[in-house]
C-alpha positions in Angstrom: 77.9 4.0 -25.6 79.9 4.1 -28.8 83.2 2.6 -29.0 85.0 5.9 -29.4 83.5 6.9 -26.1 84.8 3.8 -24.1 88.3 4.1 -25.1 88.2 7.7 -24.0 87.0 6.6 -21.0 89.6 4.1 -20.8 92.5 5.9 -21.3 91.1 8.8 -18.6 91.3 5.9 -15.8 94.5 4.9 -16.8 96.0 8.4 -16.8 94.6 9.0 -12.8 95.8 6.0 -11.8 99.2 6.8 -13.0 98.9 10.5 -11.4 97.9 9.4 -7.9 100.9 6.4 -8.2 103.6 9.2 -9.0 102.0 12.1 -6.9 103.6 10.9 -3.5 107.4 10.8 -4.9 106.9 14.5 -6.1 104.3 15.7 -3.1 106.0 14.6 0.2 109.4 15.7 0.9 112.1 12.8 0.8 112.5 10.5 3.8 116.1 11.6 4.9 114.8 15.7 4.8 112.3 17.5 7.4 109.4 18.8 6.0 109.1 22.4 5.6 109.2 24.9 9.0 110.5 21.7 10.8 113.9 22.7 11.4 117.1 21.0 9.8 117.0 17.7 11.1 120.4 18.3 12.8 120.2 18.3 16.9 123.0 21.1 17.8 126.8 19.6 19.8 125.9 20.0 23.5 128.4 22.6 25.1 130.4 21.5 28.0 129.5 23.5 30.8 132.2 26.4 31.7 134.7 25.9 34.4 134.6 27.9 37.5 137.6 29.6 36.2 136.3 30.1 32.7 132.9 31.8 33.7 135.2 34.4 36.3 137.1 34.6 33.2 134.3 36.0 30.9 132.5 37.6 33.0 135.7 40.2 34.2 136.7 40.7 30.4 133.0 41.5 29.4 133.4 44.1 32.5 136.9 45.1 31.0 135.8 45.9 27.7 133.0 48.1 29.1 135.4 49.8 31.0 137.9 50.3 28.4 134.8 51.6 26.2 133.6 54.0 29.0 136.7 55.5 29.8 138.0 56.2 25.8 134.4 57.7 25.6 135.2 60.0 28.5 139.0 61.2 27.0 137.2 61.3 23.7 134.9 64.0 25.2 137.6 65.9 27.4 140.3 66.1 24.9 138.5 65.8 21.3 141.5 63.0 20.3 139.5 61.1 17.6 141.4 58.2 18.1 139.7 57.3 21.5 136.5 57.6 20.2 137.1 54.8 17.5 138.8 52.6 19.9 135.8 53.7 21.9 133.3 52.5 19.3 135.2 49.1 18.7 135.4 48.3 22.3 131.0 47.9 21.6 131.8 45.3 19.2 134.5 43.6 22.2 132.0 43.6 24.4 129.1 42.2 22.3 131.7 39.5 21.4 131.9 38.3 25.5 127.8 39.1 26.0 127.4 36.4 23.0 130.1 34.0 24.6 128.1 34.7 28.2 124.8 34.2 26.4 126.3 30.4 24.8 127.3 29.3 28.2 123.9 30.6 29.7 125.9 32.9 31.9 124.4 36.3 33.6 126.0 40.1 32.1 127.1 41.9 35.2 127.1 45.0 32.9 123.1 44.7 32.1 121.6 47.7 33.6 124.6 49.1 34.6 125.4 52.8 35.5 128.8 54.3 33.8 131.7 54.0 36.1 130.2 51.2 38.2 131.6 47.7 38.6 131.0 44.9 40.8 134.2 43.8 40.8 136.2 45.6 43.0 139.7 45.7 41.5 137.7 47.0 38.1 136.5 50.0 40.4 139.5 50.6 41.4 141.4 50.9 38.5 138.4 52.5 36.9 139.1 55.4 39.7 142.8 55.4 39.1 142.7 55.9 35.3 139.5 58.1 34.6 141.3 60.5 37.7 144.9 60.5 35.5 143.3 60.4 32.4 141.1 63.6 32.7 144.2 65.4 33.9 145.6 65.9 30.1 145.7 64.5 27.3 149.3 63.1 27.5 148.2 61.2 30.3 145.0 59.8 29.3 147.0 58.3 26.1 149.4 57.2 28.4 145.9 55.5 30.3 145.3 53.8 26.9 148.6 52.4 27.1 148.6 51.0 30.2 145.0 49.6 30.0 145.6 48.0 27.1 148.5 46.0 28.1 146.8 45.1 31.3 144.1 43.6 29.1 147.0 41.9 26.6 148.4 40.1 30.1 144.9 39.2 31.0 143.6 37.7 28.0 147.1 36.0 27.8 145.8 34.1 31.2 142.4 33.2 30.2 143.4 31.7 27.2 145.6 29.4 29.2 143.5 28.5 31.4 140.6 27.2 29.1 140.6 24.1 26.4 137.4 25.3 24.8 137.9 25.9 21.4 135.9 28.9 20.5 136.7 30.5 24.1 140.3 30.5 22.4 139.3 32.0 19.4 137.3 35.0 21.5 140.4 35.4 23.8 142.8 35.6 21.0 140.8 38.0 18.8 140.5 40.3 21.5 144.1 39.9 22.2 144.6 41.3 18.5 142.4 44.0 19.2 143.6 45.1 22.4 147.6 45.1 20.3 146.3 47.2 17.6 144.8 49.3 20.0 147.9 49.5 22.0 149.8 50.5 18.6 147.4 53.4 17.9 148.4 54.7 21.5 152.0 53.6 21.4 151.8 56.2 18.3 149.9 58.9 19.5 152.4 59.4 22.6 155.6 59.7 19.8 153.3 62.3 18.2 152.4 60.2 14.9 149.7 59.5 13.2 148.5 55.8 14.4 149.1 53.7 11.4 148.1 49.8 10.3 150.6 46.9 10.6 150.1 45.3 6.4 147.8 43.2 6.3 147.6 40.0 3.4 146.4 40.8 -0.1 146.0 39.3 -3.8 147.2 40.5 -6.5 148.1 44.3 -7.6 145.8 47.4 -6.1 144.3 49.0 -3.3 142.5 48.0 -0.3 141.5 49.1 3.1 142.6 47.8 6.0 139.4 45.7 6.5 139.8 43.9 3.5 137.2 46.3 1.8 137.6 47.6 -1.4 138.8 51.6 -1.4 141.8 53.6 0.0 144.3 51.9 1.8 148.1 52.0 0.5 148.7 48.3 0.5 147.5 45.4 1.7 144.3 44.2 2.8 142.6 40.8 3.5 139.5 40.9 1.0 138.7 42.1 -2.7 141.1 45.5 -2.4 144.4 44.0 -2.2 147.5 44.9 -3.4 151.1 45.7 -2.2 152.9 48.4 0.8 151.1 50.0 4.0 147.6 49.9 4.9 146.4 53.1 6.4 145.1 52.5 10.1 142.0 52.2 11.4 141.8 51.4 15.3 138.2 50.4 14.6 139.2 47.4 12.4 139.3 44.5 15.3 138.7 41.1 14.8 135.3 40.7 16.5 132.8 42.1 14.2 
């Protein structure tokens, strides 16, 4: 073997041994990371278990929401007053908020597989009787419905929010309070015979946004990328749980 020949030979060896010494700092994932498909490495906060209260609390607003949704559908349909049916369709996204909150504290839906009009809860099916009975009568009075429904949800969530110390059951509760005030504003308006309209919002800087902090039309004040300064125009729709 020449001489040229064992230096190549040589240098070949050395250059694998350094590979295969190097290759496990690049090849395996680092020590203090899972490997790939193996999760985060993070176990999740265990949740305190609801109180009796709290689980009677969540599961009567998740049937209050579904009623409030199934009777604005109805005066939607009898009286064609647009305004029900967008408090209609953000009543879905109330209700999805409590099946969620049900679901983290591994607690049944009473409203799975339920028939419109239906409630387990007798004081529901009572008032459920009471309003879709008035409402139906005229329009006047199923605005006047809205009204009271709405502030009957406003006291209630008022009460379940002092009555839990869970920190995201405080945050649901009070987001549904803010839906259930702009809702009540839309109706408040609709009985004076105005067009419901938006409290302003916040905004940055000069130009126009939408009430949901979008960019587009909206006279004022929104809380996103189309801000600027005066009234935003009002959407019932635009509630906190989304």
């Amino acid at each position: 073997m020449t001489s040229r020949k064992r230096i190549g030979l040589a240098a070949a060896a050395i250059a694998a041994a350094a590979a295969l010494a190097v290759a496990p700092a690049f090849g395996a994932p680092p020590s203090d990371r899972p490997a790939p498909g193996q999760g985060s490495g993070i176990t999740a906060q265990a949740i305190a278990p609801a109180t009796d209260a709290e689980k009677a609390d969540l599961t009567r607003m998740r049937e209050e929401e579904r009623l409030a949704k199934e009777l604005y559908e109805a005066f939607g349909a009898k009286w064609g007053e647009e305004t029900f049916n967008r408090i209609a369709r953000a009543e879905v996204r109330h209700a999805e908020a409590m099946d969620r909150a049900l679901t983290r504290y591994q607690l049944p839906d009473p409203s799975k597989d339920s028939q419109v009009g239906t409630y387990a809860d007798a004081e529901l099916q009572k008032l459920w009787n009471d309003w879709h009975a008035r409402g139906m009568e005229s329009r006047d009075a199923a605005i006047a419905v809205g009204i009271e429904l709405e502030k009957a949800d406003i006291a209630d969530l008022q009460e379940a929010t002092a009555r839990t110390e869970k920190a995201d059951l405080d945050r649901v509760f009070g987001n549904l309070k803010r839906g259930s005030e702009k809702h009540l504003s839309a109706f408040e308006a609709l009985q004076r015979g105005e067009t419901p309209t938006h409290a302003a919002g916040t905004g940055n800087g000069q130009g126009r946004g939408n009430a949901d902090g979008q960019q587009g039309r909206g006279m004022g004040q929104g809380r996103g990328m189309g801000p600027g300064q005066g009234q935003a125009q009002m959407n019932p729709e635009n509630c906190p749980n989304r």
